[in-house]
C-alpha positions in Angstrom: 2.6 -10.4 -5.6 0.1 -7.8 -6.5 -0.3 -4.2 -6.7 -2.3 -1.8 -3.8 -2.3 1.7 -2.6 -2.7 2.2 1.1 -5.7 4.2 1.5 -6.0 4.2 5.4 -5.1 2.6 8.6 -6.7 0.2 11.1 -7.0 1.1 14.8 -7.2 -1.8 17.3 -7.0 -1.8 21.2 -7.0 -5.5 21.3 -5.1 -7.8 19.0 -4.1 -11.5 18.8 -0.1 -11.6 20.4 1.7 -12.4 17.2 0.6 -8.6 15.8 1.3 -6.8 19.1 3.6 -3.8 18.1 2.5 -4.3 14.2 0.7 -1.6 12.0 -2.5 -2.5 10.0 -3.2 -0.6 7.1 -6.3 -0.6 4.9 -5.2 -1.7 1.4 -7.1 -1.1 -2.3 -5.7 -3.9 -4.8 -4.9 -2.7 -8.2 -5.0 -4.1 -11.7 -2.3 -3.7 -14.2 -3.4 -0.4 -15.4 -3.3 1.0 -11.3 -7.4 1.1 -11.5 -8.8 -0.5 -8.4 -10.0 -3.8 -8.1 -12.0 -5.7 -6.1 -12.7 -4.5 -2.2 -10.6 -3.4 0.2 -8.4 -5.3 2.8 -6.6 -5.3 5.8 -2.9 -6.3 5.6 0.1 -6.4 8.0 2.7 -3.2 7.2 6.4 -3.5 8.8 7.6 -1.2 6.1 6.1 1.9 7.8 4.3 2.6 4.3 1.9 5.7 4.4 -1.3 6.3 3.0 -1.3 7.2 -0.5 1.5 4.9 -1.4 1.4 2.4 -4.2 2.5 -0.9 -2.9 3.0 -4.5 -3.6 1.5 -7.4 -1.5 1.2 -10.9 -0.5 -1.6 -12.9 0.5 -2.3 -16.6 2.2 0.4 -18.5 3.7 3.3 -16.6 2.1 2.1 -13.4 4.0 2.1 -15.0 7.4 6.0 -15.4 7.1 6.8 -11.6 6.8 6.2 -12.3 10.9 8.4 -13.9 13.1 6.1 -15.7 14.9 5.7 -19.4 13.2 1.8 -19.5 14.0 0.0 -16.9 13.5 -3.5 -15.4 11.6 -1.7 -12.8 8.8 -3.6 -13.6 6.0 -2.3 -10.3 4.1 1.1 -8.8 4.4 2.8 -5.5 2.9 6.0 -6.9 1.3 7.3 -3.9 -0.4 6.9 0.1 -1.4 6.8 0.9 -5.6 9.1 4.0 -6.1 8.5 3.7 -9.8 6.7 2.3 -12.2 7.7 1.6 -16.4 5.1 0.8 -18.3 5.9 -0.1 -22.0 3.9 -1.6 -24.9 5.0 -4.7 -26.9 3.6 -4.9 -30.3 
């Protein structure tokens, strides 16, 4: 899994069936240290996150499964919202 932040949402009139009734959010992946990394992607959100929120992800096939339907195109999927985070060195 990896870190994100929501940092909008994605508006569609027309979607394939298996996301009918789903919310797509706009998702910057994070490193380790919470800085961002990489572009920014659209992922699947049943967790009713909102924007601002630090939250871990899936991507590729273990994604699709956070929908019911067995076929379907979710190639990113919001699997869970961070409430707290405890950083601590190792020397």
């Amino acid at each position: 899994m990896k870190f994100g932040k929501i940092i909008g949402r994605v508006v569609s009139t027309q979607k394939v069936e298996s996301f009918e009734g789903l919310k797509l959010v706009l998702v910057q992946p994070l490193n380790e240290k919470l800085d961002p990394a990489g572009d920014a992607i659209v992922a699947v959100d049943t967790l009713q996150s909102d924007i601002g929120q630090i939250i871990y992800y899936e991507t590729s096939k273990e994604a699709s499964r956070i929908i019911e339907k067995e076929m379907n195109p979710c190639d990113a999927a919001v699997m869970g919202i961070v409430d707290d985070i405890n950083l601590t060195s190792r020397k």
